[in-house]
BARO-337548 format. One record per residue (C-alpha): residue in one letter; chain; x, y, z. Coordinates in steps of 0.2 Angstrom, whole numbers, plus 5000, padded with zeros to 4 digits. Layout:
% residues N
<rec rest="a" kette="A" east="X" north="Y" up="Z"/>
...
//
This chain:
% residues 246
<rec rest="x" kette="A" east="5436" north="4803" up="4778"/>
<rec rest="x" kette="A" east="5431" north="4790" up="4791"/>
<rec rest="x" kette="A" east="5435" north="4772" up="4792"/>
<rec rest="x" kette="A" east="5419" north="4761" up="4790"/>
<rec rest="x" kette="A" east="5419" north="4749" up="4805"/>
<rec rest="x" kette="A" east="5424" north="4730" up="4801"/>
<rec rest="x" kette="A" east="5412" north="4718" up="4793"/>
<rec rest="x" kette="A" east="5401" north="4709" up="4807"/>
<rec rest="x" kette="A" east="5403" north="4689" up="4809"/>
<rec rest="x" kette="A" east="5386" north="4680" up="4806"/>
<rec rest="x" kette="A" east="5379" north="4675" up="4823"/>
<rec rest="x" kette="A" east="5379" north="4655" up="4826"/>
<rec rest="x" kette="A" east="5367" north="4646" up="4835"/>
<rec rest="x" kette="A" east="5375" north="4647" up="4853"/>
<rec rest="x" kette="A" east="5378" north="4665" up="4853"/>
<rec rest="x" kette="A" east="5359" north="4668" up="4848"/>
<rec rest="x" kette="A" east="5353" north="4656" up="4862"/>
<rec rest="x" kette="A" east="5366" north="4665" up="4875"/>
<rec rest="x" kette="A" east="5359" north="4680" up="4866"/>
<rec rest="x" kette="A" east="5341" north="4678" up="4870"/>
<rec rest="x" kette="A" east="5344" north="4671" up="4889"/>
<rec rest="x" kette="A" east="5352" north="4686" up="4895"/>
<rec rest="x" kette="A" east="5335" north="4697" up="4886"/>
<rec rest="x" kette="A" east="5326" north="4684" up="4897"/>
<rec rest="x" kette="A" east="5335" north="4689" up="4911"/>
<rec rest="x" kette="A" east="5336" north="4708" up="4911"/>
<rec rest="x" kette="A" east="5317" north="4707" up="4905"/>
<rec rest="x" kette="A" east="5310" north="4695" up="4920"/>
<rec rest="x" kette="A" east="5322" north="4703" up="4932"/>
<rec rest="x" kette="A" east="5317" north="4722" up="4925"/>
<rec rest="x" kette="A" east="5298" north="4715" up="4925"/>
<rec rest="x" kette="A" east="5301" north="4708" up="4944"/>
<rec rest="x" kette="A" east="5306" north="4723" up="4949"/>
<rec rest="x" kette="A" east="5292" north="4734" up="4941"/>
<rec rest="x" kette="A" east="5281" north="4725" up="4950"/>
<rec rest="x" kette="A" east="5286" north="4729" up="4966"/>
<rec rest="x" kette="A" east="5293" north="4747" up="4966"/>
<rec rest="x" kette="A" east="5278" north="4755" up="4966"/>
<rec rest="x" kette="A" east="5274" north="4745" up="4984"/>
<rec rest="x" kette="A" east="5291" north="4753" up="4991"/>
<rec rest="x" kette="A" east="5288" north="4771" up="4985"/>
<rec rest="x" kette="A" east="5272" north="4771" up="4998"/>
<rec rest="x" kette="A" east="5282" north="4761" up="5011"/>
<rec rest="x" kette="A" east="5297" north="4769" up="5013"/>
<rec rest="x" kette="A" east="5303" north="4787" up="5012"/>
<rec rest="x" kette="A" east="5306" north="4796" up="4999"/>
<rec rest="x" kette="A" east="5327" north="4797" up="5002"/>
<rec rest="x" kette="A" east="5325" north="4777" up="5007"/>
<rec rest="x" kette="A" east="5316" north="4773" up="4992"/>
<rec rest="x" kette="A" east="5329" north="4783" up="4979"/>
<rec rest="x" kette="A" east="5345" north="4775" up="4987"/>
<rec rest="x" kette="A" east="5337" north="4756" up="4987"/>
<rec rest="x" kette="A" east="5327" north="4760" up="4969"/>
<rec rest="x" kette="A" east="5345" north="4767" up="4963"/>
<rec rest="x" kette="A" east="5355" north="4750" up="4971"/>
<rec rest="x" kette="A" east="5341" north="4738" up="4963"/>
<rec rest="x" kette="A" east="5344" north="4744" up="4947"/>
<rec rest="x" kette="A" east="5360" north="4743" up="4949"/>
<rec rest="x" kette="A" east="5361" north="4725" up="4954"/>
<rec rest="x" kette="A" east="5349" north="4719" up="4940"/>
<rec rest="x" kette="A" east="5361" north="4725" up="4926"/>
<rec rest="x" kette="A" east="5378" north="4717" up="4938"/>
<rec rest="x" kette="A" east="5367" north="4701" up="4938"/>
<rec rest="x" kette="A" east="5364" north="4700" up="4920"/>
<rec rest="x" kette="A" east="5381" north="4706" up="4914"/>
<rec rest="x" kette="A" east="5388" north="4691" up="4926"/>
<rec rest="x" kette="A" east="5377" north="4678" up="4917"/>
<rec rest="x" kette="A" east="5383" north="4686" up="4899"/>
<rec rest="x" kette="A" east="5403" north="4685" up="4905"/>
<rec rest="x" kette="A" east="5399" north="4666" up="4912"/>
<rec rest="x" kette="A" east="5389" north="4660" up="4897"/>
<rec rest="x" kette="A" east="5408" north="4669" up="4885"/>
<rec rest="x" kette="A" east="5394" north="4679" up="4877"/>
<rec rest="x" kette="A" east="5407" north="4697" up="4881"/>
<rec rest="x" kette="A" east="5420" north="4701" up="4891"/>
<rec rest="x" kette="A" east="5415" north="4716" up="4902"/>
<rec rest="x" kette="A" east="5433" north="4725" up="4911"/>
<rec rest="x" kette="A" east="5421" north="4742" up="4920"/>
<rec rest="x" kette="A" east="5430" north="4737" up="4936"/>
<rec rest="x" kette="A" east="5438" north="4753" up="4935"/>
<rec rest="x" kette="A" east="5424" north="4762" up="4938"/>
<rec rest="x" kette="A" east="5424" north="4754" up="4959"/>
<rec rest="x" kette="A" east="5432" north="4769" up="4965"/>
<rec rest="x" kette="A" east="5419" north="4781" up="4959"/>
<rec rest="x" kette="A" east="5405" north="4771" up="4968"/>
<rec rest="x" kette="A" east="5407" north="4779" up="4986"/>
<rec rest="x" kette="A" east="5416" north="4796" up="4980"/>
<rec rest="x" kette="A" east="5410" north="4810" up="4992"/>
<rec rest="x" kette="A" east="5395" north="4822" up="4985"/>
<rec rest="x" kette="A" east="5390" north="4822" up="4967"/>
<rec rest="x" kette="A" east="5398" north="4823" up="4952"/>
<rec rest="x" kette="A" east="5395" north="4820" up="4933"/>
<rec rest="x" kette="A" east="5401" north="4806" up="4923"/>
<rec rest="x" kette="A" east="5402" north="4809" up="4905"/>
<rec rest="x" kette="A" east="5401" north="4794" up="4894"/>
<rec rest="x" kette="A" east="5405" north="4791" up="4877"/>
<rec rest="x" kette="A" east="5391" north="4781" up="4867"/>
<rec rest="x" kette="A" east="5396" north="4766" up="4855"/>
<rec rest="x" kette="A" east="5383" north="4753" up="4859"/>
<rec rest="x" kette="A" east="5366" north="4749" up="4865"/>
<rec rest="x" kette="A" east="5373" north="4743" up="4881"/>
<rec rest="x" kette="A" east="5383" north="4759" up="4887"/>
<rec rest="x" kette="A" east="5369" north="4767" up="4900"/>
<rec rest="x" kette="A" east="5369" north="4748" up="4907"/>
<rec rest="x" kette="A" east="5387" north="4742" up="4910"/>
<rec rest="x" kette="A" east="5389" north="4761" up="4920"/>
<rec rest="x" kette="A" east="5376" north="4760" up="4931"/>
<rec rest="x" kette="A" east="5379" north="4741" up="4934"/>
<rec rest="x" kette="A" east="5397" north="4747" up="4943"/>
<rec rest="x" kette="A" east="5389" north="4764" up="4951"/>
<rec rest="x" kette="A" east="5374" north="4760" up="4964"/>
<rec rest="x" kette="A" east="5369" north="4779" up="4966"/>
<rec rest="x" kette="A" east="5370" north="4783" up="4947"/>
<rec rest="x" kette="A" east="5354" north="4792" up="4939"/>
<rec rest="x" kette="A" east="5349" north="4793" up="4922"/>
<rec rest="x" kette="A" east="5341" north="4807" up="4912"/>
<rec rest="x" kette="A" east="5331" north="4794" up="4902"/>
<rec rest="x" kette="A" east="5319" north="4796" up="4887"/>
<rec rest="x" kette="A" east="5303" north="4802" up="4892"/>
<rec rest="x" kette="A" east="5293" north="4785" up="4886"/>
<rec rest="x" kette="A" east="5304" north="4774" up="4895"/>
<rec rest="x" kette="A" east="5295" north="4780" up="4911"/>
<rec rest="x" kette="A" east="5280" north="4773" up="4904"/>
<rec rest="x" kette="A" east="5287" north="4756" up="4899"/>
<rec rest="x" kette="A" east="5282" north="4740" up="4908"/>
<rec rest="x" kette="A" east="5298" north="4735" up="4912"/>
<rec rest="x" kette="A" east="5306" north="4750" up="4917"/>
<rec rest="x" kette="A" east="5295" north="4763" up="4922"/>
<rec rest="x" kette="A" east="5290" north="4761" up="4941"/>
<rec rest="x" kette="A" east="5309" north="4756" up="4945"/>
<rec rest="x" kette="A" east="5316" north="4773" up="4936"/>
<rec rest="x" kette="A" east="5302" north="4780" up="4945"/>
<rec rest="x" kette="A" east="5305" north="4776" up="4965"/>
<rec rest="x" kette="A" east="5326" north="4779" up="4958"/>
<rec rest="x" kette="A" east="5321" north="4796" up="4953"/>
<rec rest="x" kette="A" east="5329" north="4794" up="4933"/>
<rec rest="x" kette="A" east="5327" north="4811" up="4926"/>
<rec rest="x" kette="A" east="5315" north="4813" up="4910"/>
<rec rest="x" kette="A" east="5323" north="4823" up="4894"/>
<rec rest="x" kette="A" east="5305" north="4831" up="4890"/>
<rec rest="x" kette="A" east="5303" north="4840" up="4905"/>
<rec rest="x" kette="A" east="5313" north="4857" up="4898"/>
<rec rest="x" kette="A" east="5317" north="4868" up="4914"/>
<rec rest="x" kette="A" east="5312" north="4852" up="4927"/>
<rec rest="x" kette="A" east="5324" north="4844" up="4919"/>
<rec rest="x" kette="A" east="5337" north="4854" up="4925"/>
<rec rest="x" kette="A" east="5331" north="4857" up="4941"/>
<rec rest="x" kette="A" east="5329" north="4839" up="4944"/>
<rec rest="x" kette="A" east="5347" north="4838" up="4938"/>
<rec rest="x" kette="A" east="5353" north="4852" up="4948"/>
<rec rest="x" kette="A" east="5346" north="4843" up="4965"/>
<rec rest="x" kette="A" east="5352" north="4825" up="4961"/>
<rec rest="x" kette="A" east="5369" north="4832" up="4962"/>
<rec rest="x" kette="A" east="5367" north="4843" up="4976"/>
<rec rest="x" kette="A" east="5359" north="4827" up="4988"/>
<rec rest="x" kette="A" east="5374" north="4815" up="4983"/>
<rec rest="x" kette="A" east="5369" north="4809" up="4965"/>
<rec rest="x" kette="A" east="5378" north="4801" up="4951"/>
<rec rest="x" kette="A" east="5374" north="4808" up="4937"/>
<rec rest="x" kette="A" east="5377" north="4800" up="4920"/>
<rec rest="x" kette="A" east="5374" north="4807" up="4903"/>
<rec rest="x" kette="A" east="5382" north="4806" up="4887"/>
<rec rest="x" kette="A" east="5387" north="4821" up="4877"/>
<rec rest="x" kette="A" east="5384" north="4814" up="4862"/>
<rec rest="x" kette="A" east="5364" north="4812" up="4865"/>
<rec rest="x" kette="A" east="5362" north="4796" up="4856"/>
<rec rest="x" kette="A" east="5372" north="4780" up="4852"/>
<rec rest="x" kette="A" east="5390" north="4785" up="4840"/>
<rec rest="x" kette="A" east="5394" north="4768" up="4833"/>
<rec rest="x" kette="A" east="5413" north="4769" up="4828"/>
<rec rest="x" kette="A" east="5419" north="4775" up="4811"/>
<rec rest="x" kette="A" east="5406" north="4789" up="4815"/>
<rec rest="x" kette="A" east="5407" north="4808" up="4818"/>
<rec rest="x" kette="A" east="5405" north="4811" up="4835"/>
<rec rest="x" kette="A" east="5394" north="4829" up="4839"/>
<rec rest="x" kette="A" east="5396" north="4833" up="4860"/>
<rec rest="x" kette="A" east="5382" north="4842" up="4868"/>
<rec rest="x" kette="A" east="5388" north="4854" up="4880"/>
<rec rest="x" kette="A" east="5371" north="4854" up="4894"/>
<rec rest="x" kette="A" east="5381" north="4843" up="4906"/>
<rec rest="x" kette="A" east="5396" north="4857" up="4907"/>
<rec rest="x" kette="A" east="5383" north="4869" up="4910"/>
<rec rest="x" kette="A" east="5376" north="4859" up="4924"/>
<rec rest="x" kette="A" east="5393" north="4856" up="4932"/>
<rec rest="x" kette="A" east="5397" north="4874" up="4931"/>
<rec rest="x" kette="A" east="5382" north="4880" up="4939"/>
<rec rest="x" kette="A" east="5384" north="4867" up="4953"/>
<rec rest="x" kette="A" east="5403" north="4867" up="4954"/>
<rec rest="x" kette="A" east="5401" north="4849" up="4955"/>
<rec rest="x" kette="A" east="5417" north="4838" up="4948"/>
<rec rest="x" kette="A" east="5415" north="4828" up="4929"/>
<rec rest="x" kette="A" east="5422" north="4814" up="4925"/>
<rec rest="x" kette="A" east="5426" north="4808" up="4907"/>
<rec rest="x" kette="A" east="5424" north="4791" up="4904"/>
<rec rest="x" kette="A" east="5429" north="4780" up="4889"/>
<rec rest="x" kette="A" east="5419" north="4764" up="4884"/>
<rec rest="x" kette="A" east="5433" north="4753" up="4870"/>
<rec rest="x" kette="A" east="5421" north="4745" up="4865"/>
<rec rest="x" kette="A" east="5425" north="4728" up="4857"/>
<rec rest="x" kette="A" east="5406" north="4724" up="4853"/>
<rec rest="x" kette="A" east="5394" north="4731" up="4843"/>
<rec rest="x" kette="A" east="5374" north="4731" up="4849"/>
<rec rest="x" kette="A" east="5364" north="4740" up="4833"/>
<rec rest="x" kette="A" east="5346" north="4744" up="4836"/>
<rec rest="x" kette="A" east="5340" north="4728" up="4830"/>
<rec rest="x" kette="A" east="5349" north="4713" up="4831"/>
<rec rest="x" kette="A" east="5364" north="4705" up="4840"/>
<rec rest="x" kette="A" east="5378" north="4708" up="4848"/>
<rec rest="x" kette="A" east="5390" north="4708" up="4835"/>
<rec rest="x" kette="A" east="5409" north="4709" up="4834"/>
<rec rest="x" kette="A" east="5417" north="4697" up="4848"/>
<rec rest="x" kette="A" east="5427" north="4706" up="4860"/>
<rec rest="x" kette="A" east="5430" north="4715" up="4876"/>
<rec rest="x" kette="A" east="5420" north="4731" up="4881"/>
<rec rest="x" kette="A" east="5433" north="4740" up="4894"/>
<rec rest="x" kette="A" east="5429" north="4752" up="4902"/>
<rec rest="x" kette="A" east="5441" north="4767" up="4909"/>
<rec rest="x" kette="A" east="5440" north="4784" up="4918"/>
<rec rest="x" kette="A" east="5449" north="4801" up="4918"/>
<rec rest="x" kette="A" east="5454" north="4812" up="4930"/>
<rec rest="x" kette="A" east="5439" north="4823" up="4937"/>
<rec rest="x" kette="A" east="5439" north="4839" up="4930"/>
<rec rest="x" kette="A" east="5437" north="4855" up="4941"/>
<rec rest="x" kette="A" east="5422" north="4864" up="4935"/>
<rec rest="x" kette="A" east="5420" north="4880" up="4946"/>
<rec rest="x" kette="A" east="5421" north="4896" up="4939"/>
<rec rest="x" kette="A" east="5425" north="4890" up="4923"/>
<rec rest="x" kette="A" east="5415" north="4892" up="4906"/>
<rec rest="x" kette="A" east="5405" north="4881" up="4900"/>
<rec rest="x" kette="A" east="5415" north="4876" up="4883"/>
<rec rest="x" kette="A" east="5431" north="4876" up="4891"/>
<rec rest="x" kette="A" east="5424" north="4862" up="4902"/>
<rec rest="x" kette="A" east="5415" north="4851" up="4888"/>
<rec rest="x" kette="A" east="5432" north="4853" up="4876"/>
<rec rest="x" kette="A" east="5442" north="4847" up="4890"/>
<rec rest="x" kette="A" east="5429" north="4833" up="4891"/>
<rec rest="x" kette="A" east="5429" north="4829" up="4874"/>
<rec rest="x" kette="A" east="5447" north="4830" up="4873"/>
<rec rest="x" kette="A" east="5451" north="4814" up="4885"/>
<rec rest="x" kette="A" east="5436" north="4803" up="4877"/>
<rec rest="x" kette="A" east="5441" north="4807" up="4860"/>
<rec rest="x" kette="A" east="5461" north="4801" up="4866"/>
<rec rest="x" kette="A" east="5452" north="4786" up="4876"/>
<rec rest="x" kette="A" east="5439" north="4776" up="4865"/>
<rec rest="x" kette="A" east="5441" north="4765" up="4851"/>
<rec rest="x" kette="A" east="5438" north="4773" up="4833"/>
//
């Protein structure tokens, strides 16, 4: 039987005002951005465009995460993740999936992550031309999918997914996908396990609820090569399971 999580606090005045400035932020920033990606996906080349697109991205969530910490709407502790942003060749990271905010606070430490992203984000005003020029993967394209996956790894790529294929707020039972063991044993590429503890809560509609810290940790890369699939996402599975908050 599962524990429900704790009753949520009613959010004051402050925290809704902190609340809606960081929106404002991540929206005029995102919009800015959309703006003028698709000018640098005819100006520079295609490799050019993917790194810088990837990187500005990247600095638009620091920049709003920043503002949230300095405004003491959260506390944000992903520093760990630093010594994955210049390891050598591709690898996987595989992210548990508590809050809204998950896909966000990663890519903000990791300038060379990709997505695989809903297939109508890439048509939203705010997002689509910058995933676009970053090369973000679409989850509709079936086979594409996985070819596009397949090269992001092989040219150096980042690649975060979260096994659980939708956001797993805690007290809930957690259902691990295994399609990113099956890319890592086709490439031979390393996965890396990471653990969000999340002190904060971001439902579909609403506010951040639940004061606290969101800290965010990493395992040690698992070997993939020549090893079945299962074996791989049940060792994966394993050090989340031991490393997020229930």
């Amino acid at each position: 039987m599962t524990t429900p999580p704790p009753p949520h606090p009613r959010p004051g005045p402050l925290h809704r005002l902190s609340f809606a400035l960081i929106i404002a932020q991540l929206g005029l920033m995102s919009l800015a951005w959309s703006l003028v990606a698709p000018l640098l996906s005819l100006l520079l080349p295609r490799r050019a465009g993917t790194r810088f697109g990837r990187s500005a991205i990247s600095f638009i969530y620091r920049s709003a995460w920043s503002t949230a910490q300095r405004l003491g709407m959260m506390r944000i502790d992903s520093s760990a993740l630093d010594a994955l942003r210049d390891e050598a060749g591709g690898l996987i990271v595989a992210a548990n999936h508590p809050t809204m905010l998950d896909a966000l606070v990663v890519v903000a430490r990791l300038p060379r992550g990709v997505c695989i992203m809903k297939a109508e984000l890439s048509h939203n005003i705010f997002l689509g031309t910058g995933a676009r020029l970053a090369r973000y993967i679409r989850n509709d394209a079936g086979r594409g999918m996985v070819r596009d996956a397949v090269d992001c790894l092989k040219e150096g790529g980042q690649l975060v997914l979260f096994p659980e294929g939708t956001r797993m707020p805690p007290g809930e039972t957690r259902r691990y996908g295994i399609s990113g063991a099956l890319l890592a044993a086709e490439t031979g590429r390393l996965i890396v396990p990471v653990a969000h503890d999340a002190g904060y809560y971001w439902p579909r509609r609403g506010l951040l609820k639940r004061a606290g810290t969101i800290r965010v940790v990493f395992g040690p890369p698992i070997q993939t090569a020549g090893r079945d699939p299962r074996e791989i996402n049940a060792e994966a599975q394993e050090w989340i399971e031991a490393h997020s908050r229930q």
